[in-house]
Structure formats: structure tokens, C-alpha cells
C-alpha positions as CSV (number, residue, x, y, z in Angstrom):
1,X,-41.9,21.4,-37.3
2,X,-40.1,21.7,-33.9
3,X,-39.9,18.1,-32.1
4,X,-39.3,17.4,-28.7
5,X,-35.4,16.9,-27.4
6,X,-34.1,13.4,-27.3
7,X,-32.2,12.4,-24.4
8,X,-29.0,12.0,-26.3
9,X,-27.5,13.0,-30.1
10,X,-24.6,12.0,-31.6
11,X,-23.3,14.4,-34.3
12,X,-20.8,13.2,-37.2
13,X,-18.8,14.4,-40.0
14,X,-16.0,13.4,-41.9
15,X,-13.5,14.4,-39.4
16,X,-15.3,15.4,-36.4
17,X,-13.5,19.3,-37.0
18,X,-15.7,20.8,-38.8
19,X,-19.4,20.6,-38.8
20,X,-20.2,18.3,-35.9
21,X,-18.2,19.7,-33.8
22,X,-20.4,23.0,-34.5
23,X,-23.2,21.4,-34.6
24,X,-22.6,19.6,-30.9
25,X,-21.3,23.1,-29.1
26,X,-24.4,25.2,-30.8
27,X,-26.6,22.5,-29.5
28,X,-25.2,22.6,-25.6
29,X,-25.4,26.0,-26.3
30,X,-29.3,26.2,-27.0
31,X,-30.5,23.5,-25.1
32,X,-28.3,23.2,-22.0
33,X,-27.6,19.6,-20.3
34,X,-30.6,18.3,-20.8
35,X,-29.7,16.3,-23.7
36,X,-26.4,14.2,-23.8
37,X,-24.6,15.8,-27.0
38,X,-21.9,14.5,-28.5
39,X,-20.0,14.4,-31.9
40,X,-17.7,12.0,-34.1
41,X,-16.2,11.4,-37.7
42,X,-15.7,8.7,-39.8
43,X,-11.8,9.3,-39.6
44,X,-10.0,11.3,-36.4
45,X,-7.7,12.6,-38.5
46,X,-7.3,16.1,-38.1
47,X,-7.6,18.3,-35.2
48,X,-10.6,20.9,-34.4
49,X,-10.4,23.7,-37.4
50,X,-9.3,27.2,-36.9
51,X,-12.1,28.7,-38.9
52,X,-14.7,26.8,-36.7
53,X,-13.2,27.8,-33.4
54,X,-13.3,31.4,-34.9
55,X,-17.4,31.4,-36.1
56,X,-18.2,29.8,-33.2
57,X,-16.7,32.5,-30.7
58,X,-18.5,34.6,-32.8
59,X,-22.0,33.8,-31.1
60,X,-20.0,33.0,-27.5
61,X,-19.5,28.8,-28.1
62,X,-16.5,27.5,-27.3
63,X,-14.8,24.9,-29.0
64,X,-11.0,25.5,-28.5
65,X,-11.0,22.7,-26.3
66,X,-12.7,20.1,-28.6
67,X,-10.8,17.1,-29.2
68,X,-11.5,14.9,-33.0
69,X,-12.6,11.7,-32.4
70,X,-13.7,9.1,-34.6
71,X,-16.7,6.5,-34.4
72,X,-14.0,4.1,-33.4
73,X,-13.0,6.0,-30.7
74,X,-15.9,6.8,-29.7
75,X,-17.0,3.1,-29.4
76,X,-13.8,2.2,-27.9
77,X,-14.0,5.2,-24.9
78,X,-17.2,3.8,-23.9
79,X,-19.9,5.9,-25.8
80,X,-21.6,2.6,-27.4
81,X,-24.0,4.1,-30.7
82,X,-27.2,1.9,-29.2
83,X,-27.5,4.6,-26.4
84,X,-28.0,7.4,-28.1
85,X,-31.7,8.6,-29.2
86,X,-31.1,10.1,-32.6
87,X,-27.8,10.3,-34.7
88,X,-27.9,13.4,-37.0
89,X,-25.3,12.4,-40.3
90,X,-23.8,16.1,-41.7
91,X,-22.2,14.5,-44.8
92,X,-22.5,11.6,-46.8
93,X,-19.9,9.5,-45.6
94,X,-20.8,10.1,-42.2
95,X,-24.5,8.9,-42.9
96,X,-23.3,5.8,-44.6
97,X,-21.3,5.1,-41.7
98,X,-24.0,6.2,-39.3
99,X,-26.3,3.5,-41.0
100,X,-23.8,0.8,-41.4
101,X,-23.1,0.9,-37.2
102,X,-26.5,1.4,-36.6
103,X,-27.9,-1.7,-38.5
104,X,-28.2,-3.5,-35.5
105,X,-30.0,-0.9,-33.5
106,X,-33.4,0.6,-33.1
107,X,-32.2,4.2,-34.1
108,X,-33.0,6.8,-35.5
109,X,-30.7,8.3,-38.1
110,X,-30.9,11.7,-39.5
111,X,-29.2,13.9,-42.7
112,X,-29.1,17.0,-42.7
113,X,-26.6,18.0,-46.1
114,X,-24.8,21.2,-44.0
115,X,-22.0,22.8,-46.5
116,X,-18.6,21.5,-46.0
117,X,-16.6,25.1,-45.9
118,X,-12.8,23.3,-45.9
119,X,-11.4,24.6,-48.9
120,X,-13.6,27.5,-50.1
121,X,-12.9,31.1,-50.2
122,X,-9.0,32.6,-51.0
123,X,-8.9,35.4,-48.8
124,X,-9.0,34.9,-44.6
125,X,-12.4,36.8,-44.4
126,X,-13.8,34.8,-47.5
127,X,-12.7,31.2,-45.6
128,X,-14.7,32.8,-42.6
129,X,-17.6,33.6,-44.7
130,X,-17.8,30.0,-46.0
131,X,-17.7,28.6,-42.2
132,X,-20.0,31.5,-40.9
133,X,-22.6,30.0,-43.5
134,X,-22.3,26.3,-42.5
135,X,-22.5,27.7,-38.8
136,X,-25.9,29.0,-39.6
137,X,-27.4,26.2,-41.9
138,X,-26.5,24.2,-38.2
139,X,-28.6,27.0,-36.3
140,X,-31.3,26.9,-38.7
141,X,-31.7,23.0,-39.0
142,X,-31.6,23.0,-35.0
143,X,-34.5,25.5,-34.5
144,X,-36.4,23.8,-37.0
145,X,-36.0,20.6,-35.6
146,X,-36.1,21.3,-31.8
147,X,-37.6,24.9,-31.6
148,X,-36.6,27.8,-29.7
149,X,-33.7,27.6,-28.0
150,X,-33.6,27.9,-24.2
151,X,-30.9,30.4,-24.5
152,X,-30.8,33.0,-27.7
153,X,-27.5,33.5,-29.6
């Protein structure tokens, strides 16, 4: 069931490389500026992942110039949790952390259990498979929650 766009959401992760940072440039991708998207990890301690850069270009979103920032960070560049409309969790310890900051606030936090692809596969092509399939349990759990996009990848 499709809802209507919030007027901001905050991706996270573990390490804001991976999954939210997918989830954040696939977003601005189907819905344009109309929403304020960002994303954020528990930790900032790795920089943007290969593999995601590499599915992403894929279906024409660019994430080469991501930089990993954590909730920390976040808070401390000015991007305060109580003004966004919905934060959507992608791992465990991102939703703990999610729910532990937001405590305090009137907002709405969301799970959605997206496979972490770090690690699987041995071969190049099976690594891309793994992230390929996180990529596209992002783009399904975005159509279902906010419907059609206003541009088709």
C-alpha cells in the first residue's frame, strides 16, 4: 500500500556505505526534490562501497560522490533527527539507534530488513550479484511504500 511522500527521510545503516546510501540516491532518483533525503550510519567508518557505486550506475544513480557520515555527524553538521518526517532503519543496529535518538521526538521510525551484501559472493560478478539484489529489495520496498515513481529506472 503506496503512502503519500513525507517531506523529509533519513536513511541509516551500519556504515552509511552500503544500503542507505542506495536507498537515499534511488529515492532522489524516483521522487525528485520534493522530499528532503538524506542518509547516516551508526559508525562513519568506511567510505562509500565500490560495489554500491557499481549497481547503482547500473540504473543511472550516482553515488561516487557520496560521503559516510554518521548520526553523530549528522547531528553535529546541523541535520537535527526531530526534523525529519520518517526515519527508515535498514539494519538492526541502525534501528536501535534510530529509536534510541528518537525517544524524545514524535517520529516515526521504520525497518525495512534489506540484505547486507558486504562479504558475500567469491568471484567479482558474484559480489555484484549480492549488491544488485540489496539494490532491488530498496526499489521494491520504495514502490511499495511510496508508489510509482516520478521517473522509471
Amino acid at each position: 500500500m503506496s503512502q503519500e511522500l513525507p517531506g523529509s527521510v533519513l536513511f541509516c545503516c551500519d556504515h552509511n556505505a552500503v544500503r542507505s546510501p542506495m536507498a537515499e540516491g534511488i529515492m532522489k532518483k524516483f521522487y525528485g526534490t520534493g522530499t528532503y533525503v538524506q542518509s547516516a550510519g551508526v559508525t562513519n567508518d568506511m567510505e562509500i562501497d565500490g560495489f554500491s557505486i557499481a549497481v547503482c550506475q547500473e540504473i543511472d544513480v550516482e553515488l561516487s560522490r557520496h560521503r559516510s557520515r554518521s548520526f553523530d555527524e549528522m547531528e553535529n553538521w546541523g541535520d537535527d533527527l526531530s526534523s525529519f518526517d520518517l526515519v527508515i532503519a535498514l539494519s538492526p543496529a541502525s534501528q536501535r539507534r534510530a529509536l534510541d535518538l528518537t525517544r524524545f521526538y514524535h517520529l516515526e521510525v521504520e525497518y525495512w530488513p534489506i540484505l547486507d551484501p558486504t562479504g558475500l559472493g567469491e568471484s567479482r560478478e558474484a559480489k555484484l550479484e549480492s549488491y544488485r539484489q540489496a539494490r532491488d529489495q530498496i526499489k521494491e520496498r520504495l514502490l511499495a511504500r511510496f508508489g510509482p515513481p516520478s521517473e522509471i529506472i
